[in-house]
N, C-alpha and C positions, 0 to 999 in steps of 0.2 A: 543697626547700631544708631543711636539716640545721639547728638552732640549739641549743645549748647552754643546757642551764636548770638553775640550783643556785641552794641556799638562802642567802641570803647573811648570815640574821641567824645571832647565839652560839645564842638559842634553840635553834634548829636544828640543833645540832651534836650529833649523837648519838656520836659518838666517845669511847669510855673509862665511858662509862652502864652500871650496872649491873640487873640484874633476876633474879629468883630460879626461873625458869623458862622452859624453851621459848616454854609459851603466853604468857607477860609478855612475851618479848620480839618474839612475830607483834604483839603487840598493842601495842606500842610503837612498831615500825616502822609497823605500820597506820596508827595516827592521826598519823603524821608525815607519812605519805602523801596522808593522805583531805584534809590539814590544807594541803598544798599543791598539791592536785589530779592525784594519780597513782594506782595499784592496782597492789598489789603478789603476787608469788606466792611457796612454797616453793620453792627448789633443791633443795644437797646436804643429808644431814645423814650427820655423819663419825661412826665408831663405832671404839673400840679396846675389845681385848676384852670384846664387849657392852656395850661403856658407853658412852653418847650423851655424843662430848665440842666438836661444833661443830656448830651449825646456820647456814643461810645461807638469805638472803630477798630479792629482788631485783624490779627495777622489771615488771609484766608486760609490759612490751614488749621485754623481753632479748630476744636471742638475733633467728634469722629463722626464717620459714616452710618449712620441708620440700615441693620442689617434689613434687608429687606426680604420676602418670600424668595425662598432656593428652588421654589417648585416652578415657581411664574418666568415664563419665556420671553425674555426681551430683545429684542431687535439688533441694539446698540450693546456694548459691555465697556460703563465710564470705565476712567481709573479710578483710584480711590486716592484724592488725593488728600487727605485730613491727618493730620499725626497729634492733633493733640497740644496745637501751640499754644501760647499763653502769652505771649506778645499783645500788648492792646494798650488800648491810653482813652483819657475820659477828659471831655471837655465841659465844666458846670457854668453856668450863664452867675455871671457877678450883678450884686450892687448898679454898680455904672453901667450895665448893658453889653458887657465886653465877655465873650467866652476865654477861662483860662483854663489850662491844662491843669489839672487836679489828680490823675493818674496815669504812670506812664513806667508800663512794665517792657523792657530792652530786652527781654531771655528768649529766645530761639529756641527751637529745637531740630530744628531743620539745616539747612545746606543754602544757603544764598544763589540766587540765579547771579551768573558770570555776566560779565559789560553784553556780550553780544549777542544773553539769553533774555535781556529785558525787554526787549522791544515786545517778548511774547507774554509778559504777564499781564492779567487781566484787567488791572485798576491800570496800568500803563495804555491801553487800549484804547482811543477813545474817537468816535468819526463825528468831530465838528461839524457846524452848521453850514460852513461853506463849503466844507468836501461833501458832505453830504450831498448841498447843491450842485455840484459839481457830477455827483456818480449817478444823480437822478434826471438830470440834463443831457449825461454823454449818451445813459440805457435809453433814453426817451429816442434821443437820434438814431437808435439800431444799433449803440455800437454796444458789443460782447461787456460783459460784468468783470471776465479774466482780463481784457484790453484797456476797461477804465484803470483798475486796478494798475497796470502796467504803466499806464501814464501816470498815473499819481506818483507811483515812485521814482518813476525818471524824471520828476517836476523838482523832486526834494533829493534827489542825488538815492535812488537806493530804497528799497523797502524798508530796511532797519530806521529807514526816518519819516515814514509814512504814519502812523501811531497808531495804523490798526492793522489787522492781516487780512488774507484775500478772504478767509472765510465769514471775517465780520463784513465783509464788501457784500458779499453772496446773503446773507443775512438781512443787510440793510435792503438791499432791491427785494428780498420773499416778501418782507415785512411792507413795503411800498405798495408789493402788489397784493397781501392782502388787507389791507385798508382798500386798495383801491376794490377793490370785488367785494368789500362788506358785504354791500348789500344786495348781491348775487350778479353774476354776470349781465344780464339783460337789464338791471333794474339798474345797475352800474352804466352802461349805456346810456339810458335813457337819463340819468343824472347829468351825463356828462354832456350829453345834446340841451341839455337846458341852460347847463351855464355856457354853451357855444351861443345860446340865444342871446342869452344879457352881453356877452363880448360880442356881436355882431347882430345885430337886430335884422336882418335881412336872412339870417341862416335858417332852413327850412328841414325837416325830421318830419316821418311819419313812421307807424308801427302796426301791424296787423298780427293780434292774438288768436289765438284756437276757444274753444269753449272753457278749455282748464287755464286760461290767462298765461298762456305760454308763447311764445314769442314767435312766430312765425316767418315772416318776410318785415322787410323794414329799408327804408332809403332817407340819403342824406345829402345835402349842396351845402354848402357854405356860400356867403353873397357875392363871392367875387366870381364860383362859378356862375351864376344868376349872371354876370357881367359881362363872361367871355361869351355864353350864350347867345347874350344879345351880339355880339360880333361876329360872332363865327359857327351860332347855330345850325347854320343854312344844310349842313350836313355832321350826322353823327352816326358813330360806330356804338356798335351794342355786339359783347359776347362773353358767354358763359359757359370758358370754357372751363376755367380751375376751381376747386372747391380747396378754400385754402385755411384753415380753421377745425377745432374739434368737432366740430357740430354738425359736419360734413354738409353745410350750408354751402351755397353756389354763390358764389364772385361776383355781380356784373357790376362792372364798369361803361359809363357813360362816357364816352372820347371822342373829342374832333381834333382839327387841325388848327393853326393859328395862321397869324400873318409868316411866322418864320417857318411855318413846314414844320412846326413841333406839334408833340400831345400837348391839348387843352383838358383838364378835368369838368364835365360837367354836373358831374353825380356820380354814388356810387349806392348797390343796393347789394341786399343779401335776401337768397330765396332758399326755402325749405326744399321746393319743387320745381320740376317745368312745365308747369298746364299750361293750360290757356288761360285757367283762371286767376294764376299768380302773374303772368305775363300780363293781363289785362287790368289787373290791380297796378303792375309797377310803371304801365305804359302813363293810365290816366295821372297816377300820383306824379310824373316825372312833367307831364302836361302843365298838371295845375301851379308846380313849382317854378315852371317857367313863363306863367302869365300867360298860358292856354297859345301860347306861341309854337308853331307848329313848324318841322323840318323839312327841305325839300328832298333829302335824301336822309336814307338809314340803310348800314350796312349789317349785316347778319350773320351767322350761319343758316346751315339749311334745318330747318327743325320747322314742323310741320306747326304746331303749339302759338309758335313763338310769331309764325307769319299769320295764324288767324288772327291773334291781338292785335297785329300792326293793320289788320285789315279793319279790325271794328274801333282801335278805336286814331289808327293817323292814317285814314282811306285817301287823304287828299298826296299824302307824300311818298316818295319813290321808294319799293323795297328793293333791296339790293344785296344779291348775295354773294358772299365769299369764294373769291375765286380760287385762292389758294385751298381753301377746303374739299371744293368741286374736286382740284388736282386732286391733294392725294386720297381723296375717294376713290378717285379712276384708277389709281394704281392697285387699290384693294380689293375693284369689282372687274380688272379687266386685267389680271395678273398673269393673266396667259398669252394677252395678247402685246403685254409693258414688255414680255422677255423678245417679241421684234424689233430690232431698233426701226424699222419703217415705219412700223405704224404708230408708235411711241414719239416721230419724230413731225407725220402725217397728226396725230391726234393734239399735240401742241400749237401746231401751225393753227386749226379748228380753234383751240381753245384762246389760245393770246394774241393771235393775228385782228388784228382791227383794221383791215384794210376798207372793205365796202360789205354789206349786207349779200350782194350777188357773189364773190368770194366764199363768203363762210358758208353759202348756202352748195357753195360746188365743190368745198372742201367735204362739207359732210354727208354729199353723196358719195362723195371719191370713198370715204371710208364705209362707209355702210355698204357698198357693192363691191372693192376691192379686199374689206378684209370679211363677206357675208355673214354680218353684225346684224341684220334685218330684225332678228327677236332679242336682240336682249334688252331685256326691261329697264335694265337701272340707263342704260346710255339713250333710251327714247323719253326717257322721265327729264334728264338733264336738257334732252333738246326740246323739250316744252316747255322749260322754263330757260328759254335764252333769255328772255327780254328782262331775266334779274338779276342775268350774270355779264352777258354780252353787250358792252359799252357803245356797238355799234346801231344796238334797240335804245338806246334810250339818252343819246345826242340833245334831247330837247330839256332834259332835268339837266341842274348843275350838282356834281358830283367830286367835285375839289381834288379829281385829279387820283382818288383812291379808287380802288380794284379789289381792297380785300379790308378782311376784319384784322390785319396783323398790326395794324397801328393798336386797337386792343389788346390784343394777344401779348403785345411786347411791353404795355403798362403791366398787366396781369403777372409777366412773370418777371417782374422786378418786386411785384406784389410777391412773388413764390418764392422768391431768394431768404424774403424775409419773415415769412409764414413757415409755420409748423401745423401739421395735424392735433399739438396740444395748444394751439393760440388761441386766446379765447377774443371774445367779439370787441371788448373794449381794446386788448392789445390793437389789435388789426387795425380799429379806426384813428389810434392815435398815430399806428405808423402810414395812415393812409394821409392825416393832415401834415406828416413831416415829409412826405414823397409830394404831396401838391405843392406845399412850400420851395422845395428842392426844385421843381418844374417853372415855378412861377417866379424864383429868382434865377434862373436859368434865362429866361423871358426877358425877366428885365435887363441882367446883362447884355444880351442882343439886341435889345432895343436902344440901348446908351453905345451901343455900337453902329450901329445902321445912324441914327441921328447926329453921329459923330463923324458922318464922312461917307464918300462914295466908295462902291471898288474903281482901285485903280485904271480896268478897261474902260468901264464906263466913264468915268473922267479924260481920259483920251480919246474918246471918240466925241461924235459930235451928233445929231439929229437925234431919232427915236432912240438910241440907244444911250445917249447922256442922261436923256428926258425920266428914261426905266429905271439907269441908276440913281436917279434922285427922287423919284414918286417909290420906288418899292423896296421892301427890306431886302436884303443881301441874298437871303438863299433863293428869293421869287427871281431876281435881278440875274441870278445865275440859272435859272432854269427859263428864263423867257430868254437868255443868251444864249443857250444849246439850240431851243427853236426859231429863233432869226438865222443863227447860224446856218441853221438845218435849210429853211426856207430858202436862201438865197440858190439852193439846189435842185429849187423844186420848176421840174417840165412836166408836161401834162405826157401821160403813156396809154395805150389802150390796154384792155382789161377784158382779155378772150372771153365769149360765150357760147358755150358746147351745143346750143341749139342753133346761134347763129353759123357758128360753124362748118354744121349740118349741110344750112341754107348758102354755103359761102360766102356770108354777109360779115361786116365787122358790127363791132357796136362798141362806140368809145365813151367810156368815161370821164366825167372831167370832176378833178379835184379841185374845189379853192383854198387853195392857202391866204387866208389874210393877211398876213407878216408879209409874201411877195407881194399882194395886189400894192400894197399901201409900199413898199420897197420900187415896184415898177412905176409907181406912175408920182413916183420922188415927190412922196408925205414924209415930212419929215418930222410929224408930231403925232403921238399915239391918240385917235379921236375919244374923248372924253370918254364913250360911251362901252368903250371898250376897256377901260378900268375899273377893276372892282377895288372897291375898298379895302375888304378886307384884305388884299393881298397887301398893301401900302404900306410903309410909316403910320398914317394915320389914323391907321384901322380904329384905334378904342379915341380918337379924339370926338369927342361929344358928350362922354357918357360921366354919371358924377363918377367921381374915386379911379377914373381911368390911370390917373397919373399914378395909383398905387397907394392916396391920398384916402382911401376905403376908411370911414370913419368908424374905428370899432375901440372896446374900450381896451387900456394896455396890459394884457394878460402877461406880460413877459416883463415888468416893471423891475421884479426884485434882480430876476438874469440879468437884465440889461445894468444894472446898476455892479453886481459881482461880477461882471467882465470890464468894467471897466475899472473896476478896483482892482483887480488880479492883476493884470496887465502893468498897472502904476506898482503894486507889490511887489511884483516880477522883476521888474527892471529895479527896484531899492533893493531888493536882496540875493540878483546877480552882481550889481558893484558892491554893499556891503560886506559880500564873502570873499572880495579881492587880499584883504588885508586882515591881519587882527585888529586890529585901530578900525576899520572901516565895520567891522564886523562886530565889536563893542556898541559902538553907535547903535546899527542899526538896530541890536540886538535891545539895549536902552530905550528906543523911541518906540520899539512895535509892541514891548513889553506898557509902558506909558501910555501907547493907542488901546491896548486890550483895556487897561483898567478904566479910559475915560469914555470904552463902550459902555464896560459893564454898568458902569456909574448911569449912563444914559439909557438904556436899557432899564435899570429899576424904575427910573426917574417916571418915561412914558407906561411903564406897568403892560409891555408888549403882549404878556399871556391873556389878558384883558383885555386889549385892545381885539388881539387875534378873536377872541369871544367871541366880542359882540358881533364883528364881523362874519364870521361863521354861521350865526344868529338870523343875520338881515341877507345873507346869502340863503337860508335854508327858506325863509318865510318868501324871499324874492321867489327864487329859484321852485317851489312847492317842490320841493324835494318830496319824496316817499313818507311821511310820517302818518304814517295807519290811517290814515281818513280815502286815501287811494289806496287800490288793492294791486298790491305787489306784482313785477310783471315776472313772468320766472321767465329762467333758459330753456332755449329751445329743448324739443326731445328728442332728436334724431343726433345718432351715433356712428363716427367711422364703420364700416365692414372691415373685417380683420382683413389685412392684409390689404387694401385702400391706397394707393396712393395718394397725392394730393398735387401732382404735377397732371399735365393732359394726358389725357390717353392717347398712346403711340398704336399708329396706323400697322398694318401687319409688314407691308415694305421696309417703314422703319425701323422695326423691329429685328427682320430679316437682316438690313445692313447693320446693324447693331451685333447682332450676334454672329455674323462673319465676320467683323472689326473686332470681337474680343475672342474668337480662336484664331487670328492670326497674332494677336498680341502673347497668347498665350504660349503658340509654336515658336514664337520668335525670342522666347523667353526660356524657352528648354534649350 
């Protein structure tokens, strides 16, 4: 059924209205629209030579549907929503320059959207340039599209006062990401590390192609990592364990420790493969990136590959392998032997006891003759290679106090929380520069903390222990206060030996604890030479930009300026909403603020401006324009059925599936 719907008040009569612009007059018929429950669209617009002299705008439901092939299978099934309306109005450009209404047909044929169906019509719709800002700032941070969405409207009381819907939210980020990947994943990348070059002139990228100019392996530091390096290079973690990406590309992350016991970022790289020959590409690239400055320690996995690189090409630095890994290895090759708790508890004592060299060497006779282990291959492989796992071989390297690769492991899967098997290579590295920031403002607040005051013990106490609370950060200050503590306990014991035994001899060994030497013979000042720097307050004092002063240029100009205008909007239009008199005003002044943008806005000619700018960015920047031959995406693809977490040990697995048939029986 067909009914006729017009506006019957004068208000409504838009006929003979003037307005000084195209855009004034979409925006005139708009809210005539929104105002009685319609959405409207562009038509014609008439031109005599070159000159815009009628525009016309008309109800969206003009006109009908284009029947299109009944035979062709489509996906989706619209509605149809066209009836055939004849609602429309015509604006012709005057004499004086001024557009005025010249046609203006009120007849409906259709049903009005109700108050509380507007918010969903189409011209009613609209995601401004600072919500915009705002949904492309929160997605950049990690946070979900449905969660911005959420907060947008509990900002403005409600979705119904957001002025768009979730689906145009979802919309606007597809469209973000693809501009962003125009021009293909890799090639998008590599765009995007060049304008990291011009905002940080010390940021370092390299890329290694196949014959078909496909992208291969590739690593990346930013200058500040360049910075912590120099600080707290002295030892780094390297592991590759997750593959976290479509491309089923391999992770590795570069990680040390800081002054506060935190992850430092020092680089991160992505590898097709694990040769030798991709390890020995990322080892020398990660070399040359850090001014051929070389580690005293690198922690690992055990991967055969990955320790010939570290041999040809950091032969001067200590390789070190994962001891956590060793473990649940041995649970996987010695599973018959894991279900004793003797020897399970014997085989631990071996593995993490650091007592003396003559201990572990009588523990792992005790095991290999009490549980007759003599031939198994994997447990004679591990004890050949003590001196890269057992911390009591290699006393002479400094090793910051780590035992395993899980300070990596535990970067990596914060990396996995936020990684999907469909994330392509540019997602990843932007959420890797929002996880460095996250880290490195984390840094700083602990450091505004430590320079802010002692702990409390250490302020009550007096000698070496005042001296530690005031040279080192808070977490070092509590870990050198576990071991003075410890120290004050320490007596010298002897330490059986089954040969001397034999002979009924003793043979004692003697432990120095330096904490007691320097406690007994009442020093009451930690001798110079036994602080390290880096553990200190002062660790980055020296270096330029330490102070977080890093001179790069301001990529965050426009955010920083629309957070500090939200914020001042915020508060005028939580007291303006107090009252209607308060609410009038405000409603007056922000109304007044938009038009003396717009005004300023034409005035600088911003789309021009943006031009040029884009312009002298692409010629900077040598963007991709055909004279360089395009780098494509990689070619390797998940295996169906791939995880993208680590691969669970068969123990773990084991516990795993005994914890979900008891959840399950416990549920019947």
């Amino acid at each position: 059924m067909i009914v006729n719907r017009q506006a019957n008040s004068d208000d409504d009569d838009l006929y003979g209205m003037v307005v000084n612009s195209p855009e004034e007059a979409y925006k005139l018929y708009n809210q005539y629209a929104i105002r009685l429950g319609f959405s409207i669209r562009k038509t014609q617009r008439r031109s005599i030579n070159n000159v815009l002299r009628q525009v016309n705008f008309a109800c969206s439901k003009e006109g009908f549907r284009v029947e299109s092939d009944l035979s062709e299978v489509k996906k989706t099934d619209r509605l149809d929503t066209r009836t055939g309306c004849l609602a429309r109005i015509r604006f012709s450009l005057q004499d004086n320059n001024v557009w005025k209404v010249t046609l203006f047909d009120r007849e409906h044929n259709h049903e009005f959207a109700s108050p509380v169906e507007r918010q969903f019509l189409r011209s009613n719709r609209n995601i401004t340039k600072a919500q915009a800002g705002v949904i492309k700032s929160m997605v950049s941070a990690g946070i979900r599209t449905t969660n911005t969405y959420s907060y947008l409207a509990e900002e403005v009381g409600g979705s119904q006062n957001v002025g768009f819907t979730k689906t145009d939210c979802y919309n606007l980020v597809s469209r973000e990401k693809m501009i962003m990947l125009e021009a293909g994943d890799a090639q998008s990348l590599i765009n995007l590390f060049k304008r990291k070059q011009v905002e940080d002139p010390m940021f370092f990228y390299t890329v290694q192609v196949d014959q078909e100019n496909r992208m291969t392996n590739f690593f990346w530091r930013d200058g500040r990592s360049r910075m912590d390096f120099e600080c707290f290079g002295d030892v780094v973690v390297f592991d590759t364990t997750y593959r976290t990406n479509k491309y089923n590309m391999i992770c590795a992350p570069f990680v040390g420790v800081d002054q506060h016991w935190k992850n430092v970022f020092f680089g991160c790289a992505f590898l097709l493969d694990e040769t030798t020959s991709s390890f020995v590409w990322l080892f020398q690239t990660f070399l040359e990136s850090m001014g051929n400055k070389k580690s005293k320690t690198i922690f690992t996995d055990r991967c055969q590959a990955m320790a010939n690189a570290i041999e040809e090409v950091f032969p001067e630095t200590r390789h070190r392998l994962c001891l956590w890994h060793i473990s649940r290895n041995a649970a996987q090759n010695l599973r018959s032997m894991f279900a004793n708790p003797g020897f399970k508890e014997l085989f631990n004592k071996w593995l993490f006891g650091r007592e003396t060299e003559l201990k572990f060497e009588s523990t792992w006779n005790e095991i290999i003759v009490k549980f007759k282990l003599e031939g198994n291959t994997w447990l004679k492989t591990i004890y050949d290679l003590r001196e890269k796992w057992c911390s009591l071989f290699s006393k002479d390297t400094f090793s910051a106090g780590i035992l395993s690769t899980q300070r990596s492991e535990s970067t990596n899967n914060v990396f996995n929380r936020m990684a999907t098997k469909t994330m392509t290579l540019i997602e990843f590295v932007n959420h890797y520069f929002i996880q460095a920031e996250q880290m490195r403002s984390s840094e700083l607040e602990e450091t505004f903390r430590c320079n802010n005051g002692i702990p409390s013990r250490a302020a009550r106490s007096s000698g070496i222990k005042k001296q530690a609370g005031i040279v080192y950060t808070r977490k070092i200050y509590n870990l050198f206060e576990n071991e003075f503590i410890s120290s004050l306990a320490v007596k010298m014991h002897e330490v059986e030996n089954d040969v001397a035994k034999c002979l009924n001899l003793w043979v004692g060994c003697v432990v120095i604890n330096s904490l007691r030497v320097l406690n007994v013979r009442n020093i009451t000042q930690i001798p110079a030479q036994y602080i390290l720097k880096r553990w200190t307050k002062d660790a980055k004092i020296g270096l330029d930009g330490s102070d977080g002063s890093l001179q790069v240029k301001d990529k965050s100009t426009v955010t920083l300026r629309r957070n500090s205008l939200m914020r001042m909007a915020c508060s005028i239009i939580n007291e303006g909403a107090q009252t209607e008199s308060t609410s009038k005003i405000a409603l007056q002044k922000l109304t007044e603020l938009s038009e003396l943008i717009d005004k300023e806005m034409k005035k600088i000619k911003l789309d021009d401006v943006r031009k040029e700018i884009s312009e002298v960015l692409n010629d900077d920047l040598g963007d991709n324009d055909g004279n360089e031959r395009q780098i494509l995406n990689p070619s390797s693809v998940w295996p169906k059925g791939m995880s993208n977490t680590r691969k669970k040990g068969l123990i773990e697995m084991f516990h795993q599936k005994n914890a979900s048939k008891a959840t399950d029986s416990s549920s019947k």
